[in-house]
GUPA-804205 format. One record per residue: residue number from 1; x, y, z of N, C-alpha, C, CB in turn. Coordinates in steps of 0.05 Angstrom, whole numbers, padded with zeros to 5 digits. Glycine has a CB too. Layout:
N
NUM; X; Y; Z; X; Y; Z; X; Y; Z; X; Y; Z
...
END
This chain:
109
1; 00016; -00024; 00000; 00000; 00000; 00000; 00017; 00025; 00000; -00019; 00000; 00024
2; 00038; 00033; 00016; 00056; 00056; 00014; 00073; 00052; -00008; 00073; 00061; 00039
3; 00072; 00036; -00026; 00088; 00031; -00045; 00066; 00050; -00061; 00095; -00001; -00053
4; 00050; 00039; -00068; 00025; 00051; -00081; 00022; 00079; -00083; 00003; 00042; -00068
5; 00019; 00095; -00069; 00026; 00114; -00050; 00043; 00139; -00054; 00037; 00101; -00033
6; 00068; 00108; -00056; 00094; 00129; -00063; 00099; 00130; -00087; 00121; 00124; -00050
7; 00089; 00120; -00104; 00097; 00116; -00130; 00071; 00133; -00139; 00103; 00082; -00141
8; 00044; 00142; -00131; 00031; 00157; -00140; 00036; 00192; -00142; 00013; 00149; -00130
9; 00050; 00184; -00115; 00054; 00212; -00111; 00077; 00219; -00127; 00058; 00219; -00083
10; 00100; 00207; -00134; 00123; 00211; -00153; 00105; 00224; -00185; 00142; 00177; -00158
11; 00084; 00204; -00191; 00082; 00208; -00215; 00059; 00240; -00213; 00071; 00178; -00230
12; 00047; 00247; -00193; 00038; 00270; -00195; 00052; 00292; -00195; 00024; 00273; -00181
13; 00079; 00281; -00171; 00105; 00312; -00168; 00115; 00312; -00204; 00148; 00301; -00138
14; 00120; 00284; -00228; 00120; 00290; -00244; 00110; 00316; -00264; 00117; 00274; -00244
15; 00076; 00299; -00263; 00061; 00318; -00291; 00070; 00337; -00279; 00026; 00321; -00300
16; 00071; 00349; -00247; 00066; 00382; -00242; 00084; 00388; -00255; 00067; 00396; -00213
17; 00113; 00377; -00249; 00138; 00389; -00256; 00135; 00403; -00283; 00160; 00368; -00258
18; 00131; 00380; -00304; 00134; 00383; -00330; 00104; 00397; -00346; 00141; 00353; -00340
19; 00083; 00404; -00327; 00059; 00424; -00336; 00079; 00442; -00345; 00036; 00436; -00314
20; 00094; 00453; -00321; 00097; 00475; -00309; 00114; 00488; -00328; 00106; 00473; -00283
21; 00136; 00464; -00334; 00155; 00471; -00347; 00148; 00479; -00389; 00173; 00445; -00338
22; 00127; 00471; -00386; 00119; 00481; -00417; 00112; 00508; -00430; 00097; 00468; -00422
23; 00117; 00514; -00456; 00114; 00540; -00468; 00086; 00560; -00446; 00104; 00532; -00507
24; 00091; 00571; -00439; 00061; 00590; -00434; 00055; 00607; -00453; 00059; 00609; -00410
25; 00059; 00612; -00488; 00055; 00630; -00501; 00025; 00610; -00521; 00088; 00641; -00516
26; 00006; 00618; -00530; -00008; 00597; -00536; -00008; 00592; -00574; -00037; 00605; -00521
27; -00010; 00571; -00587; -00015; 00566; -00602; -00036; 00560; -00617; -00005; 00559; -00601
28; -00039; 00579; -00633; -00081; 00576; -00644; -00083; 00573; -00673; -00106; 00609; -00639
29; -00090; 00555; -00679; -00099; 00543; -00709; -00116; 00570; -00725; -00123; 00511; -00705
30; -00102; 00569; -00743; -00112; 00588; -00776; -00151; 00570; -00776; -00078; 00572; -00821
31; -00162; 00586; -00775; -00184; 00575; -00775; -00205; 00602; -00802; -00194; 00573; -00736
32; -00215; 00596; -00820; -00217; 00619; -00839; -00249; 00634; -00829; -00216; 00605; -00876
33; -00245; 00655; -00827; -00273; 00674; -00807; -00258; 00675; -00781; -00312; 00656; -00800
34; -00242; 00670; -00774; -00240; 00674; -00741; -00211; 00692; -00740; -00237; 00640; -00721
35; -00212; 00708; -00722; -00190; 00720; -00718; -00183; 00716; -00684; -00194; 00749; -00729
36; -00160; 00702; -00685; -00142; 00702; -00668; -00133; 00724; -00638; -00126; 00701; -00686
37; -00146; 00723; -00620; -00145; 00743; -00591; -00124; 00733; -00571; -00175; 00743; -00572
38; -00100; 00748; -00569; -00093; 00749; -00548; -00082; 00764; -00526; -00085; 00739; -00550
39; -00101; 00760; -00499; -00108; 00769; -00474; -00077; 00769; -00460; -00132; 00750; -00459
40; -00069; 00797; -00465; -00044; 00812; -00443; -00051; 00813; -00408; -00040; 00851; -00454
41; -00040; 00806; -00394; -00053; 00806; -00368; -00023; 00834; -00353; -00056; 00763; -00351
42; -00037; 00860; -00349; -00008; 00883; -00349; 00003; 00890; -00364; 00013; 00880; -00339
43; 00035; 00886; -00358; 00057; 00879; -00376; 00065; 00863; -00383; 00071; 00885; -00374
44; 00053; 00848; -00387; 00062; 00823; -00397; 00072; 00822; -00424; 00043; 00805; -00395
45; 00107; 00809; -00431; 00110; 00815; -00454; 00094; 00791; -00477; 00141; 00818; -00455
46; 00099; 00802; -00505; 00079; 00792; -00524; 00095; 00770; -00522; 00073; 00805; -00554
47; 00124; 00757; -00526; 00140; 00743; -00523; 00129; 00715; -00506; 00160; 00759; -00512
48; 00121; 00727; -00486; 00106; 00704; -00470; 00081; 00694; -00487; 00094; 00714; -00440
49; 00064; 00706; -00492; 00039; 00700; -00505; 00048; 00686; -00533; 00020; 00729; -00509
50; 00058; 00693; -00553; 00065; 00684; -00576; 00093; 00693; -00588; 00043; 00691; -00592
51; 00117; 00687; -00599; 00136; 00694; -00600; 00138; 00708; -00628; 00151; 00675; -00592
52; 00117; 00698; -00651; 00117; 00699; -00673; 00098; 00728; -00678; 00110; 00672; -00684
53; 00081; 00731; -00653; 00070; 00759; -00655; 00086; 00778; -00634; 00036; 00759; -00649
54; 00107; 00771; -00621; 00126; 00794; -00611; 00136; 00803; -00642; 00154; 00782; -00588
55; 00150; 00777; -00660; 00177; 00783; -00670; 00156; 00817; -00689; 00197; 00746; -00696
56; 00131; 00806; -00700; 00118; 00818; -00719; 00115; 00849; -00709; 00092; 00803; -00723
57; 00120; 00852; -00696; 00108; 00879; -00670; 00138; 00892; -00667; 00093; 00865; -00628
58; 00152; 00874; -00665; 00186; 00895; -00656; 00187; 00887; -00634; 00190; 00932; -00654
59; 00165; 00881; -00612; 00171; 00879; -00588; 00182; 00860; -00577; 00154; 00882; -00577
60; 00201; 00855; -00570; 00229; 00828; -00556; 00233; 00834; -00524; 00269; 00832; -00574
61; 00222; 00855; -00506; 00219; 00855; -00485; 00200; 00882; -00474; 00244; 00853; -00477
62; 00200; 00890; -00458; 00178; 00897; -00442; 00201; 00927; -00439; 00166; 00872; -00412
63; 00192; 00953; -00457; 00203; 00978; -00455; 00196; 00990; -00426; 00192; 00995; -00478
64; 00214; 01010; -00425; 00212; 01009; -00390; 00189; 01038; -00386; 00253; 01016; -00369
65; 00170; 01038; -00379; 00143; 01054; -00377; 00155; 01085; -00359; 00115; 01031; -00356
66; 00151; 01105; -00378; 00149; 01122; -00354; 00121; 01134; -00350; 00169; 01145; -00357
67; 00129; 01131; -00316; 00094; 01134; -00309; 00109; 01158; -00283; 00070; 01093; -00293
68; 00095; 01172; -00281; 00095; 01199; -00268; 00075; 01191; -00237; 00080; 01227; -00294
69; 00085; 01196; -00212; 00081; 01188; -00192; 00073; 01213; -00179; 00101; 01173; -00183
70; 00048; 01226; -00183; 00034; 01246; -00179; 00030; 01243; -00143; 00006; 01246; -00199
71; 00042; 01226; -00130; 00042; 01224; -00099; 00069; 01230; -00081; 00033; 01194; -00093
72; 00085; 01246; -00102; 00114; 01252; -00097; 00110; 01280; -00100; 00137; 01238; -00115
73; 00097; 01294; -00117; 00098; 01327; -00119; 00085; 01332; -00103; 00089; 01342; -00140
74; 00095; 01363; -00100; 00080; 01386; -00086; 00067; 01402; -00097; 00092; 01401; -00075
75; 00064; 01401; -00122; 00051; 01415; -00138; 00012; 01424; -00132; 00059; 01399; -00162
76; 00005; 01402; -00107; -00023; 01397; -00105; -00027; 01430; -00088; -00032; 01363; -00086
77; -00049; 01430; -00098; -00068; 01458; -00086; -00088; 01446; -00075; -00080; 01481; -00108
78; -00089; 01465; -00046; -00115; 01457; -00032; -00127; 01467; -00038; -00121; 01457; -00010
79; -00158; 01465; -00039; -00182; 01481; -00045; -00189; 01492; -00019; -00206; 01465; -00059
80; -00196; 01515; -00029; -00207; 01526; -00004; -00227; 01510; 00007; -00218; 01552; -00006
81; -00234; 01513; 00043; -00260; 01509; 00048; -00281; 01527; 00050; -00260; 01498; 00065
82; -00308; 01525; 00032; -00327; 01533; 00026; -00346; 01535; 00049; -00333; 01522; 00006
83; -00345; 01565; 00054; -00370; 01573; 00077; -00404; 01569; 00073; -00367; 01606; 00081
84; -00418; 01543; 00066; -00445; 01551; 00051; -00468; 01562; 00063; -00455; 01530; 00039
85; -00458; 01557; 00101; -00479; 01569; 00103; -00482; 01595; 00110; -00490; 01557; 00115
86; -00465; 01620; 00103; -00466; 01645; 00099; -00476; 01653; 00076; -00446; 01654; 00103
87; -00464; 01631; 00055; -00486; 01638; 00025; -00511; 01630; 00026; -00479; 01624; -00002
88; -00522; 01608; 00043; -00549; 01595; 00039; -00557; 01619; 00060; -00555; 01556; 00049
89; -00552; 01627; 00082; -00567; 01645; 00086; -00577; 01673; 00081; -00565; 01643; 00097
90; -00568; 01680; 00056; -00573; 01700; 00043; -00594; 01692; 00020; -00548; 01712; 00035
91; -00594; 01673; 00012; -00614; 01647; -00004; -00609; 01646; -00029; -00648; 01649; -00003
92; -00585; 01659; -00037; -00577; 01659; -00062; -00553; 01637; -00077; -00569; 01686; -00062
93; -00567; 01624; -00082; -00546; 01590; -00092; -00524; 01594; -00115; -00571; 01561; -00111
94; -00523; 01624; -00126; -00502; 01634; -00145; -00475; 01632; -00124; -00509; 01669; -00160
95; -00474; 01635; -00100; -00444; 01637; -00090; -00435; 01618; -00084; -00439; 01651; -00071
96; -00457; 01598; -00078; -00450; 01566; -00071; -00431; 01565; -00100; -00483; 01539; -00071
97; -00444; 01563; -00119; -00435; 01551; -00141; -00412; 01570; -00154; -00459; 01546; -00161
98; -00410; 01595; -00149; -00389; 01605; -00157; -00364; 01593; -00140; -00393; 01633; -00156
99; -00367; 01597; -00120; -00338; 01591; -00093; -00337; 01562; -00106; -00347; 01592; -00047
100; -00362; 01545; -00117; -00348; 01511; -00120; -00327; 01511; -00151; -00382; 01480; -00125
101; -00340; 01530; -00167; -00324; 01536; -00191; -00299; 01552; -00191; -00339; 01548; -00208
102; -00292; 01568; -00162; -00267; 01576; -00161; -00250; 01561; -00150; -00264; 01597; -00153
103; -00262; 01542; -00130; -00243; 01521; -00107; -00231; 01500; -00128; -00265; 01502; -00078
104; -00242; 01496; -00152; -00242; 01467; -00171; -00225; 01477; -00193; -00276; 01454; -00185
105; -00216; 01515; -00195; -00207; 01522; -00214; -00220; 01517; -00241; -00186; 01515; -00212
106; -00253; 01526; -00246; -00262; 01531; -00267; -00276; 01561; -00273; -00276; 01511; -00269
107; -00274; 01572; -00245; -00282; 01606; -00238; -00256; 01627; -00245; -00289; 01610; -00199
108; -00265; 01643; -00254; -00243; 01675; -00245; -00232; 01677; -00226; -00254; 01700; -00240
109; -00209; 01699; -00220; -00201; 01691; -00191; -00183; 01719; -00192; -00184; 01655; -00185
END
């Protein structure tokens, strides 16, 4: 019985091994009406997905992204805080909306 066992479990540590170890780029049959989709998950390079639609593209690795980290500047402006109820009590809803169009920078100033 532990023979059984152990020799099952060898042959499962197998397939995993060698799933694992296979192409992950996929291969899809010329089929005529159908066109061919393949789903990027990020950055993922095309290279992985198909090698024959990297080579077609130029793309052979993953260009390095500049992405601008808008949580490092100082550049942010506070908006003022808006007094409404000195405008509501005058009952006129033009200053509400003006002070929200100057705090948002779409007002005069």
């Amino acid at each position: 019985m532990v023979k059984y066992l152990a020799l099952l479990c060898l042959v499962i540590l197998c397939i995993a091994h060698f799933s694992e170890s296979k192409p992950a780029y996929q291969v899809l049959k010329v089929k005529e009406g159908y066109i061919p989709v393949f789903i990027r998950y990020g950055d993922q390079p095309l290279s992985e997905i198909d090698p024959v639609l990297a080579e077609a593209f130029g793309e052979h690795e993953i260009a390095p992204r500049n992405i601008k980290d808008d949580t490092s500047s100082n550049d942010h402006q506070i908006a003022p805080v808006v007094d409404t109820k000195a405008n509501e009590s005058t009952g006129k809803f033009e200053g509400i909306i003006k002070d929200l169009l100057n705090s948002a920078g779409f007002g005069t100033r």
